[in-house]
C-alpha positions in Angstrom: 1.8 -7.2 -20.5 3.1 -9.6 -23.0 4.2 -8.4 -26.4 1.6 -10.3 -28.5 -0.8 -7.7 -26.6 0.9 -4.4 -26.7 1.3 -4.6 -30.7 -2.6 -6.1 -31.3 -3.8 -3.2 -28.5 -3.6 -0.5 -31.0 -6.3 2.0 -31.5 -7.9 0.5 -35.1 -6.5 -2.9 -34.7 -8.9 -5.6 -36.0 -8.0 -7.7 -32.4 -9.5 -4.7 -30.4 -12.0 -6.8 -29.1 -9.6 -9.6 -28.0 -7.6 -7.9 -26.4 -8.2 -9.4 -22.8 -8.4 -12.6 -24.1 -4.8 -12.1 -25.1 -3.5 -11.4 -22.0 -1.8 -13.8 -19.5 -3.8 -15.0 -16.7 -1.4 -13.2 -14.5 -2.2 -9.7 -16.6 -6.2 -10.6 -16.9 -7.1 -11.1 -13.3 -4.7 -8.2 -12.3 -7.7 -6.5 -10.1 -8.0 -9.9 -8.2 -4.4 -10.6 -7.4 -4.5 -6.2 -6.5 -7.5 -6.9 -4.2 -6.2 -10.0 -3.2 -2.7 -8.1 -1.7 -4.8 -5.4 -0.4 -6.7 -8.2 1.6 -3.6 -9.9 2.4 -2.1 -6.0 3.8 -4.9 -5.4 5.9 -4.9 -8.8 7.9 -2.0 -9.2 8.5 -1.8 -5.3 9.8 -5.1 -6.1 11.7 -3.7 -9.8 13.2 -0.5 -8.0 14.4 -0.8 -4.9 15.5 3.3 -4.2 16.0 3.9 -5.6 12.3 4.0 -1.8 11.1 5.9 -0.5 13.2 8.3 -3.5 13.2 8.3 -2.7 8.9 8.4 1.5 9.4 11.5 1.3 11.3 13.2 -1.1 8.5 14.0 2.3 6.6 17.2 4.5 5.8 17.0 8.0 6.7 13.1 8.4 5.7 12.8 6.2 2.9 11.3 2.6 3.7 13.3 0.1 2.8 10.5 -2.6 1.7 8.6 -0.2 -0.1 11.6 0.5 -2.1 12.4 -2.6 -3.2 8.8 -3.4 -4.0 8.8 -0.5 -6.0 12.6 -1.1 -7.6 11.4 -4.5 -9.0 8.2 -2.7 -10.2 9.5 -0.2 -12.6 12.9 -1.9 -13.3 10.9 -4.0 -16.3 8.6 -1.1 -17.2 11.7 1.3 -17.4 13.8 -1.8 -19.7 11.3 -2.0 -22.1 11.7 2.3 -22.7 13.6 2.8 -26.1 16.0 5.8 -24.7 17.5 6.3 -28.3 13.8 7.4 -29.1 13.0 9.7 -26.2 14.0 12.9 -29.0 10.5 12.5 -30.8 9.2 13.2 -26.9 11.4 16.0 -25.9 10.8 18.4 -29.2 7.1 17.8 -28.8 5.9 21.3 -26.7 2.8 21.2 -27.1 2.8 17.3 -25.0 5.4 18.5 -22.8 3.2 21.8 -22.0 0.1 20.0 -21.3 1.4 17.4 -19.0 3.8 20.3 -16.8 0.0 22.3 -16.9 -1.8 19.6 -15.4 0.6 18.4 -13.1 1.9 21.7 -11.5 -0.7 23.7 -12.1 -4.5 22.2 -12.0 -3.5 19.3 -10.0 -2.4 20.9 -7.0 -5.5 23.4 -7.6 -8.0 20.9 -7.9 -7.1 18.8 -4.4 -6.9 21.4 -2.5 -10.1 22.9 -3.5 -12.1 19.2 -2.9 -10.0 18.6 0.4 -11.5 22.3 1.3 -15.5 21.0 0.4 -15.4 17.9 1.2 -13.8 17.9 4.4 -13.9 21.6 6.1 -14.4 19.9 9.8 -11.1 17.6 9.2 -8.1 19.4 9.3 -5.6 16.9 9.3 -7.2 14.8 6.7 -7.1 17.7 4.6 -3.5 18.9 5.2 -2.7 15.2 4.4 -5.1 15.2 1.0 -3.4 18.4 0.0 0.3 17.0 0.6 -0.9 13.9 -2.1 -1.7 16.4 -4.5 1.5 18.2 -4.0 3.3 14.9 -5.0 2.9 14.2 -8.3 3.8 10.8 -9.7 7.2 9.2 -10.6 6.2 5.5 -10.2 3.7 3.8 -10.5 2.2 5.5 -13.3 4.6 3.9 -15.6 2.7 0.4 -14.6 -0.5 2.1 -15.6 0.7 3.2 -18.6 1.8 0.2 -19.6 -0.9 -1.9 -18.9 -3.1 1.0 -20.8 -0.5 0.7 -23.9 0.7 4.4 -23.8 3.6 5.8 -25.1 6.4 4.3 -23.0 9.0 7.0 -24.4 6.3 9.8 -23.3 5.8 8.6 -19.9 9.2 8.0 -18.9 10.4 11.9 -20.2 6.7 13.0 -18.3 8.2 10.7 -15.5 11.4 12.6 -15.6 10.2 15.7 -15.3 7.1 15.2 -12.2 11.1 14.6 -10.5 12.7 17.5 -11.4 9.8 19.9 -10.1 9.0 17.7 -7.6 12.7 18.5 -6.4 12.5 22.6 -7.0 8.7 23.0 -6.3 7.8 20.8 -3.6 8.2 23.0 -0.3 7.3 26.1 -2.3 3.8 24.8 -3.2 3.3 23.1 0.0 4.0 26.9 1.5 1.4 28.2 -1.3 -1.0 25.8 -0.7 -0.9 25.4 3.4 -0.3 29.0 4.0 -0.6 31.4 1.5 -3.5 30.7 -0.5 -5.3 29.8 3.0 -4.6 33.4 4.0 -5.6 35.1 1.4 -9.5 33.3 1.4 -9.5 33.6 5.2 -9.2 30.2 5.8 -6.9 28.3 8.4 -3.4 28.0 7.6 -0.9 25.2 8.3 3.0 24.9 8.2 5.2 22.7 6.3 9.3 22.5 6.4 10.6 19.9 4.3 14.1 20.3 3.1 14.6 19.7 -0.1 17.1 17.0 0.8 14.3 14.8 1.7 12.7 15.0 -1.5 15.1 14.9 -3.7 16.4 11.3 -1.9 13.4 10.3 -2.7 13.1 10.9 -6.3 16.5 9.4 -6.3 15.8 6.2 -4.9 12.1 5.6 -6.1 13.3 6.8 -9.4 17.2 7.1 -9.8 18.0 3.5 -9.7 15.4 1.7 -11.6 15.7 4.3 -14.4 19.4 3.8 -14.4 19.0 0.3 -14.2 16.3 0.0 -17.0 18.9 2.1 -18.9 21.8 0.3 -18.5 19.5 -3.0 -19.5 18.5 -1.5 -22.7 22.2 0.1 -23.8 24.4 -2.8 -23.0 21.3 -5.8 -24.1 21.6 -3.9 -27.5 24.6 -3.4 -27.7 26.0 -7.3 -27.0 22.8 -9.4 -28.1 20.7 -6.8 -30.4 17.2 -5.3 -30.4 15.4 -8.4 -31.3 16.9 -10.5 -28.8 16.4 -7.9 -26.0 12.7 -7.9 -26.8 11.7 -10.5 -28.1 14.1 -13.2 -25.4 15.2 -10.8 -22.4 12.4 -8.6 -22.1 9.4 -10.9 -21.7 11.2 -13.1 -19.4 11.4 -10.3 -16.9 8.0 -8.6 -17.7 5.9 -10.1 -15.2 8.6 -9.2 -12.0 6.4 -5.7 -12.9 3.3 -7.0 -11.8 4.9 -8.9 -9.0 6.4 -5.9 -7.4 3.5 -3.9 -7.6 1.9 -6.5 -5.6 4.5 -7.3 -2.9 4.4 -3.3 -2.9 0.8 -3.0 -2.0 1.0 -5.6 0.8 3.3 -4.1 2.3 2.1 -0.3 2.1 -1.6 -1.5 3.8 0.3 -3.5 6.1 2.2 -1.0 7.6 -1.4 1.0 8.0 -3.8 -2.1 8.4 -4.5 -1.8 12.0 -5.8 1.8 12.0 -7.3 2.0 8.9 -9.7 -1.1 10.0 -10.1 0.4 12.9 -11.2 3.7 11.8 -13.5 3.2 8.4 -15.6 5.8 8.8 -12.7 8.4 8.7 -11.3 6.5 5.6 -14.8 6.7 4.0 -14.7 10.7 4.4 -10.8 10.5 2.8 -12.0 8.3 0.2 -14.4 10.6 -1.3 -12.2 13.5 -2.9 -9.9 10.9 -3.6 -12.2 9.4 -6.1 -13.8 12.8 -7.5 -9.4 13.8 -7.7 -8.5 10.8 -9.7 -12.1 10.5 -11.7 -12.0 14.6 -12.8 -8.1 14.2 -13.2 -7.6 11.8 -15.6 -11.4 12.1 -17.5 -10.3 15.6 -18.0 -6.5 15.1 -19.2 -8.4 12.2 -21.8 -11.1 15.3 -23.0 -8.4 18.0 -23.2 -5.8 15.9 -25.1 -8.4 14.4 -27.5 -9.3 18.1 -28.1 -5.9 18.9 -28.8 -5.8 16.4 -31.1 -3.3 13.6 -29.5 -3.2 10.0 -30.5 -4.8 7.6 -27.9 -0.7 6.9 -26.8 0.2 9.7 -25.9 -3.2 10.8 -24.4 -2.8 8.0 -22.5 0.6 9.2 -21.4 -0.3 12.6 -20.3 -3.4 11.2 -18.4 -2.1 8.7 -16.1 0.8 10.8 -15.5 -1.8 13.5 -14.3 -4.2 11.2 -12.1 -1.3 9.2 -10.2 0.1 10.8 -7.0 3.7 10.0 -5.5 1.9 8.7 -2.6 5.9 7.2 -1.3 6.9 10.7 -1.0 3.5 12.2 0.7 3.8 9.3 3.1 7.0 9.9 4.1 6.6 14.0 4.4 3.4 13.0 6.3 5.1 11.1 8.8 8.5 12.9 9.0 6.4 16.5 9.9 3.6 15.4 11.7 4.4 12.3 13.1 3.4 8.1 11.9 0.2 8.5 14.4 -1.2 11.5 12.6 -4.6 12.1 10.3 -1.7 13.4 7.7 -0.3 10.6 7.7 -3.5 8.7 7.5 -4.7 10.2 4.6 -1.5 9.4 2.8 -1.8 6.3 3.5 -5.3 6.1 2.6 -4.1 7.7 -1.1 -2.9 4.2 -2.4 -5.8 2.3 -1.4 -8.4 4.7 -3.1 -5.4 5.3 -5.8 -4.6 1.7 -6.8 -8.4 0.1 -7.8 -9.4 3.0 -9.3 -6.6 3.7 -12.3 -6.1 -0.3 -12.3 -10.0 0.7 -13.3 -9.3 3.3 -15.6 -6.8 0.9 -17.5 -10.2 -0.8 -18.4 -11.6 2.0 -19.4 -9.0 3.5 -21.0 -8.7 0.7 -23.8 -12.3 0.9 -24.4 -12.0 4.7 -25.2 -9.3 4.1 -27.7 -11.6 4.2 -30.4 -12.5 8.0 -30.3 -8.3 9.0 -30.4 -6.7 9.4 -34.0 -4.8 6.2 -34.7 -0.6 6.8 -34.8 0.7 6.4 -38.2 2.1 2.8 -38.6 5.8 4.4 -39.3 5.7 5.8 -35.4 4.3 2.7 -33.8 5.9 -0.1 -35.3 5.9 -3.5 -33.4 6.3 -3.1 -29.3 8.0 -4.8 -26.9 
């Protein structure tokens, strides 16, 4: 989003209600150009058949290779435009840091495994797939919700930070909990899952690693030769809308890869769709009650709410696939998790900016004027 936008976007601003006329057409028809690459994905994994295979075996060890540069061009801009030399005020906040580990690591997890359990008892591997996306909890894409939303970049990226560092630690264990213990102990049927932590932690390395080190290296040496102003005001927007371009080349090629079997099976995507939508819809409406309750500004509500809705749906693919093979309903219902995921926050950045008018405004000495 441009910068005339992120500074006139805050809660109490007298431009609230022209905000989307402020935006660029590229920004304001962002749910067109989203359905539009969706569209685009599907054909072209419906016209030819081999065309996802031909793109899952472009990959180093698990990691896809076009999905990860989709996804490096994504965040790169989003993780630029993070003042690091301001991430303190984030860190010594425990209260934010507390709420977002809570809903993260403890109710989301909770939460899809008890809808993938109600809503589909007679699909087994559409469940142990569902439960596998709630077990990866988001490093990416959430930063382009948040931004687009006008959170608190400096929030997201530490929340960011830390999804990967118990993503690393806690992965297998809750996957274990989840598929086998907690199964056992209600009497319900029970399903392994070995994933070395190798795996993950390659994962959260590239998907996260190098743009962050990137953006950070962007930010550090911009300042440091040309000076703040020049990196936002001159760099910064000039590289903005490679975000929104990523994201896009991202989604064609994620439903391209899966665009021949999800066509050809939309009942079965109907039946994953559903806790999807409940997840995502009780996630984030919740997160936005609870933090408003607890008294946070709409920024950093924002923050912790998007972070708790998105899924790391690149890492729940890939565990998919690597255990239970690129044929599977696992891997199915991971693939299924972006196209429920992406419409409906890119929906809840709508709705989001319309509930910023029930969140304390952020005193004018923390805000200041954003990139």
């Amino acid at each position: 989003m441009s910068d005339t936008v992120h500074e006139s976007a805050r809660p109490g601003s007298s431009h609230d209600d022209n905000v989307l006329k402020r935006l660029s057409t590229l920004d304001r028809f962002l749910p067109v150009w989203i359905v539009v690459a969706m569209g685009v994905g599907l054909l072209l994994g419906r016209l030819f058949p081999g065309l996802g295979d031909a793109l899952a075996t472009v990959q180093v060890g698990s990691v896809s290779l076009p999905i990860a540069i989709g996804l490096l061009i994504m965040m790169y801009p989003v993780l630029a435009k993070v003042r690091y030399n301001e991430l303190g005020h984030v860190t010594s906040d425990r209260r934010l840091l507390g709420t977002s580990i809570f809903l993260n690591w403890v109710l989301g997890p909770a939460l899809m495994f008890a809808l993938a359990w109600l809503l589909l008892p007679d699909l087994p591997e559409y469940r142990t797939g569902l439960i596998i996306v709630g077990l990866a909890r988001c490093i990416a894409m959430v930063l382009i919700w948040n931004d687009l939303a006008c959170g608190d970049r400096e929030a997201a990226a530490i929340l960011v930070a830390i999804n990967a560092v118990f993503q690393i630690v806690a992965f297998a264990f809750l996957g274990y909990f989840y598929l086998q213990v907690l199964p056992g102990w209600l009497g319900l049927s029970q399903t392994s899952l070995n994933v070395p932590i190798w795996s993950i932690a390659k994962s959260v390395l590239v998907f996260l690693g190098i743009p962050l080190a990137a953006g950070f290296l962007t930010r550090t040496l911009g300042e440091k030769a040309k000076g703040r102003e020049w990196l936002e005001v001159k760099f910064l927007p000039k590289i903005g809308p490679a975000a929104v371009y990523g994201l896009l080349f991202t989604i064609v090629i994620l439903f391209a890869l899966q665009g021949h079997t999800i066509t050809n099976r939309p009942l079965d995507v109907g039946r994953i769709a559903l806790p999807l939508l409940a997840y995502f819809a009780i996630m984030w409406g919740g997160s936005m009650v609870l933090t408003r309750a607890l008294g946070f500004d709409y920024e950093r509500a924002t923050s912790v709410s998007f972070t708790a809705a998105g899924n790391n749906f690149e890492l729940a693919i890939a565990v998919a696939i690597g255990v239970f093979g690129v044929a599977s309903g696992q891997a199915l219902a991971g693939v299924v998790g972006p196209l429920i995921e992406v419409p409906a926050l890119v929906g809840l950045v709508y709705v989001s900016l319309w509930a910023r008018r029930f969140f304390p405004m952020r005193s004018q000495a923390m805000t200041g004027a954003r990139p």
